[in-house]
N, C-alpha and C positions, 0 to 999 in steps of 0.2 A: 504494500500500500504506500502510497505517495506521502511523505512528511505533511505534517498539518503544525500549525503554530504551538498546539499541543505539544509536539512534540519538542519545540523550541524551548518552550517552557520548563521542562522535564529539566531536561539537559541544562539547562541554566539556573533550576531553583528559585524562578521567578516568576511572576503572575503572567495570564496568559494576556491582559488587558496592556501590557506591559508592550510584550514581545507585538502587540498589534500596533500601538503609536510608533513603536521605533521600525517596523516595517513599513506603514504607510504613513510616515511622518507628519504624527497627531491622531488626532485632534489635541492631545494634551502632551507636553513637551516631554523626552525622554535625556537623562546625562549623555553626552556622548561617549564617554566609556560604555556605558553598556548597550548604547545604539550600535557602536559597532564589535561589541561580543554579539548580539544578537545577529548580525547580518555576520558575522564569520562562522558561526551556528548553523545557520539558512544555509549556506554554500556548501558547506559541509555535509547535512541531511540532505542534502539535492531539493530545497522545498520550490514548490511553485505555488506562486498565489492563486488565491479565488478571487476569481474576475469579483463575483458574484459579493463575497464576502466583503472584500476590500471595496466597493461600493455601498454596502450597505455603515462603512466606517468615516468614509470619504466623504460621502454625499455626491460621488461623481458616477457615471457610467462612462467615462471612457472613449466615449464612444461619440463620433459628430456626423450628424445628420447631413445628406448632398441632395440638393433638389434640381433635379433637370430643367429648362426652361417647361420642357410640355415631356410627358411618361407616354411612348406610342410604343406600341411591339416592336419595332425596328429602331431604336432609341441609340442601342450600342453600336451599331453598324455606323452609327454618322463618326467620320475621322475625327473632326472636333471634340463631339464629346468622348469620344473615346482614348482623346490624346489630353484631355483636360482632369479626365476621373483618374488617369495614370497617374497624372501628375498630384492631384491633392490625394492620393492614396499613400504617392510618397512622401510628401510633405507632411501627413497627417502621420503617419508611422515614427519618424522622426521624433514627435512628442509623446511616440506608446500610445497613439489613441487608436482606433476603427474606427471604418468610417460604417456610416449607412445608408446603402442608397435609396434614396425614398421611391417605390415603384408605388403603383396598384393596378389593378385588374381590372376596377370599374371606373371612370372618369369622377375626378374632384373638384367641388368645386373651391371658390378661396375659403369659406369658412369650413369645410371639411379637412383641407389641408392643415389650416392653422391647427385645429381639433386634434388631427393627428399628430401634427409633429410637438405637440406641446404635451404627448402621455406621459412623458417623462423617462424617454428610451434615448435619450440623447442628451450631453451635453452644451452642444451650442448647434448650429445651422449655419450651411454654407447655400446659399443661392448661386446657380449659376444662370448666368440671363435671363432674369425674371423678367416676363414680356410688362410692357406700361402697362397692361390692363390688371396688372395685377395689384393683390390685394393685400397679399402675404406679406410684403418687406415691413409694409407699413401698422398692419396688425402685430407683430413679432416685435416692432421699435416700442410700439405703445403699453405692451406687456415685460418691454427693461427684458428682451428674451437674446441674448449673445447670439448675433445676425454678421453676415459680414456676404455683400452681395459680390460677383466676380463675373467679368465683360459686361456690366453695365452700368448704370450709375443714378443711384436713389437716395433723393434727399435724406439726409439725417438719419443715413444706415453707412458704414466705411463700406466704402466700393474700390474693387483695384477692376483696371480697363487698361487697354490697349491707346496709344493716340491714334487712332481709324484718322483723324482728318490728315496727320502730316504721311501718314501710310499711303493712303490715297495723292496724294500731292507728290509724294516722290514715283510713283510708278510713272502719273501723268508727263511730272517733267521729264522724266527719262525718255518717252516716248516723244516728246515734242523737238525734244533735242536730238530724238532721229527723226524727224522727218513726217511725223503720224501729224493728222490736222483733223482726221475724222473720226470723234470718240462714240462707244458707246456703251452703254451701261445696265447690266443687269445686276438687279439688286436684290435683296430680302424683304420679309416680311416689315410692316413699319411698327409694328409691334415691340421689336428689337429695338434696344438701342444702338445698337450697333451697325442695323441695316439703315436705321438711319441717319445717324452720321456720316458712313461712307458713302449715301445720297449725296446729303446737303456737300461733302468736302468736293464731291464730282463737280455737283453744279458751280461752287465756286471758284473751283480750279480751270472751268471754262472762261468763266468772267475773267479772272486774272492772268490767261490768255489771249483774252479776246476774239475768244474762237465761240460760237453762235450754238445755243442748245436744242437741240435737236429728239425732240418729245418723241417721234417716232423709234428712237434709237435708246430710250429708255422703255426698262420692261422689269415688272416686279414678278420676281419668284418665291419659291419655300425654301431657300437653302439645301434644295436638294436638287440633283442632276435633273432628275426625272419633269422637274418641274421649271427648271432653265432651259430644255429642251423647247417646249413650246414659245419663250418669250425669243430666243436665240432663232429660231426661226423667222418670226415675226423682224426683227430684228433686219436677218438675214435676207430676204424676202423682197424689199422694195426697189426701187430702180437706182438707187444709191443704197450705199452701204459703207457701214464705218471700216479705217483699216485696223483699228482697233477697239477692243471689247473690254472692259474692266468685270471681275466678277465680285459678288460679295462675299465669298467664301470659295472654299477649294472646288465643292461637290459643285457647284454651279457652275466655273469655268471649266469641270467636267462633261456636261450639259452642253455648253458651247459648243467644245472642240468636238464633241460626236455629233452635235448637230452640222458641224463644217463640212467635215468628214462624209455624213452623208449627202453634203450638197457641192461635192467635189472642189471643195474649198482646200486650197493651200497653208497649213499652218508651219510657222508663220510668214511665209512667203507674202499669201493672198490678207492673211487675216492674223494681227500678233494677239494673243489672250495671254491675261495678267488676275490670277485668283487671289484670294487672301486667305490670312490662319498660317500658309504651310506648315501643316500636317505632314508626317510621311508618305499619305496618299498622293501629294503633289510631285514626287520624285517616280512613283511608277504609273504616272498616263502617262503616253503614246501622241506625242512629244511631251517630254518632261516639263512640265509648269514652270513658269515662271510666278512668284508670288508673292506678298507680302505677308514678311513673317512676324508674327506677333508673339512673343515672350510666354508662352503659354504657363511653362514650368515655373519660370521667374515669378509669374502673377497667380500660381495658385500657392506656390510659398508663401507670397506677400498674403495674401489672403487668411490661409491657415496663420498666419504669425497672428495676423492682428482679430484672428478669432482667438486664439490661445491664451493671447496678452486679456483679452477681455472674461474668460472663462476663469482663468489663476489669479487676475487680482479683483476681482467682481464687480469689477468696473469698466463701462464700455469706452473705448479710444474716442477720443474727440472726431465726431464724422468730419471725414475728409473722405478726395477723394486722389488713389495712388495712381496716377496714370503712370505705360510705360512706354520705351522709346518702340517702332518698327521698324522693320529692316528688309528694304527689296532686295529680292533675289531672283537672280536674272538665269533663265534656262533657256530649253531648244524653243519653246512657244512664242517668242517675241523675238523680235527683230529689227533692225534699221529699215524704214521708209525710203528705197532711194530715191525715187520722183515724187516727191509731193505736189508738184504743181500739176499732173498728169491728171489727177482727178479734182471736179469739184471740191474746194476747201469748204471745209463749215464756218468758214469768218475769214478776216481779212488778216487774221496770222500776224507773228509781228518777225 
């Protein structure tokens, strides 16, 4: 049978109430001489704690709740979130917690969520892209509940995010200083904050060209291939056509490029495409993506810190909000424009 504190006790001559403060340090203070006879003890008998035990001492579970923007069957298949719950799994291990990822079976709505995640199976909650309609950041702030939201940004909850605007603005300028004058842009849902940032930073990134926006060559998708596939056609389709495509995400300029592909389009010959996130996923399409990469690891560390900092000292961090820097990354999908003047320009270029 596995050592139990009992049997620390034995072995030391000391109360068993004892050996539990100086293994889970407190609730009530132990000397350090015998804190660390008791933990030389412990190593000795090979003991392993009780999860179970040692929260009913602590008052902690350990344990931090992950809430996905939306819970669909196909949820882990998206590269994003599946390279974001990597990364706060490793970031949350790091502190000895688990995580939990909040599913369900039957659709939530905000006051069931909230209901849920407040049973008391968790120590704090991590949001990942709460859509704006939601109801949750703000229910969780008003109940003082250790919140810390991550890619998007909610009043009076610590949010860490990407800079989407200067992401967007460096792919733009790169492409302009080869040669591209005709943009186009498929985005996310506006629910996101983040599809709509990398909107508004398009549109302004036009202006501070002085190249002319072109509402036909915008087209909102779901952050997923399947459903860039139709706007990238549309796109595709008219008697002019951009030589470049921005996407809001990886799986979308996935979507693109198979929509090219099927319309005997040139990548990036005919047509350069530029996704964002890079994920892993961007390194094996057919041509390798080009994309703007955003800190994903960095930002789910920042995130678990300043849920940690606010779970151990029971105080929440002054809301802010942690932006971090992006980084384009240039692959076989993009390319220099040699004739720009060959085609109608969308503005007068400078």
């Amino acid at each position: 049978m596995p050592a139990t504190i009992r049997d620390i006790a034995k072995r030391l001559g000391i109360s068993v109430s004892t050996v539990s403060y100086a293994l889970n340090g407190g609730p009530r203070p132990v000397p350090e001489d015998v804190r660390q006879r008791v933990l030389e003890v412990a190593r000795e008998l090979d003991y392993r704690p009780n999860r179970l035990a040692r929260s009913m001492v602590t008052g902690k579970t350990e344990t931090i709740a992950v809430v996905p923007p939306v819970v669909t069957r196909n949820m882990l298949r998206s590269p994003y979130i599946h390279a974001v719950l990597s990364s706060v799994a490793d970031a949350v291990g790091e502190h000895g917690y688990d995580i939990l990822l909040h599913t369900s079976a039957t659709p939530m709505d905000d006051r069931q969520l909230v209901h849920s995640l407040l049973s008391g199976k968790v120590d704090g909650i991590l949001l990942i892209a709460p859509l704006s309609t939601s109801q949750v950041p703000e229910e969780l702030r008003r109940r003082d509940v250790p919140c810390v939201v991550l890619s998007s940004v909610v009043e009076g909850v610590p949010s860490v995010c990407a800079d989407n605007v200067a992401g967007i603005f460096s792919a733009m300028d790169w492409l302009y200083a080869h040669g591209h004058r005709l943009f186009g842009f498929v985005g996310g849902p506006e629910t996101f904050h983040d599809a709509r940032e990398r909107l508004l930073a398009f549109r302004q990134c036009l202006r501070d060209l002085h190249l002319t926006y072109r509402p036909e060559w915008v087209a909102y998708g779901d952050f997923t291939a399947q459903g860039a596939e139709t706007c990238a056609r549309t796109i595709l389709s008219g008697a002019e056509r951009p030589t470049a495509i921005l996407s809001a995400n990886d799986e979308t300029a996935a979507g693109v490029l198979q929509v090219a592909q099927e319309m005997g389009l040139r990548v990036p010959e005919d047509l350069s495409v530029v996704g964002f996130d890079d994920t892993p996923f961007a390194q094996i399409l057919s041509p390798r993506l080009s994309s703007i990469r955003q800190p994903l690891e960095q930002m789910a560390t920042e995130a678990v810190r300043l849920l940690m900092e606010w779970i151990e000292q029971k105080t929440p961090p002054t809301p802010r909000v942690v932006q971090m820097a992006t980084e384009l990354v240039l692959r076989e999908s993009t390319t220099p424009r040699s004739n720009p003047s060959s085609r109608s320009t969308g503005g007068n270029g400078k």
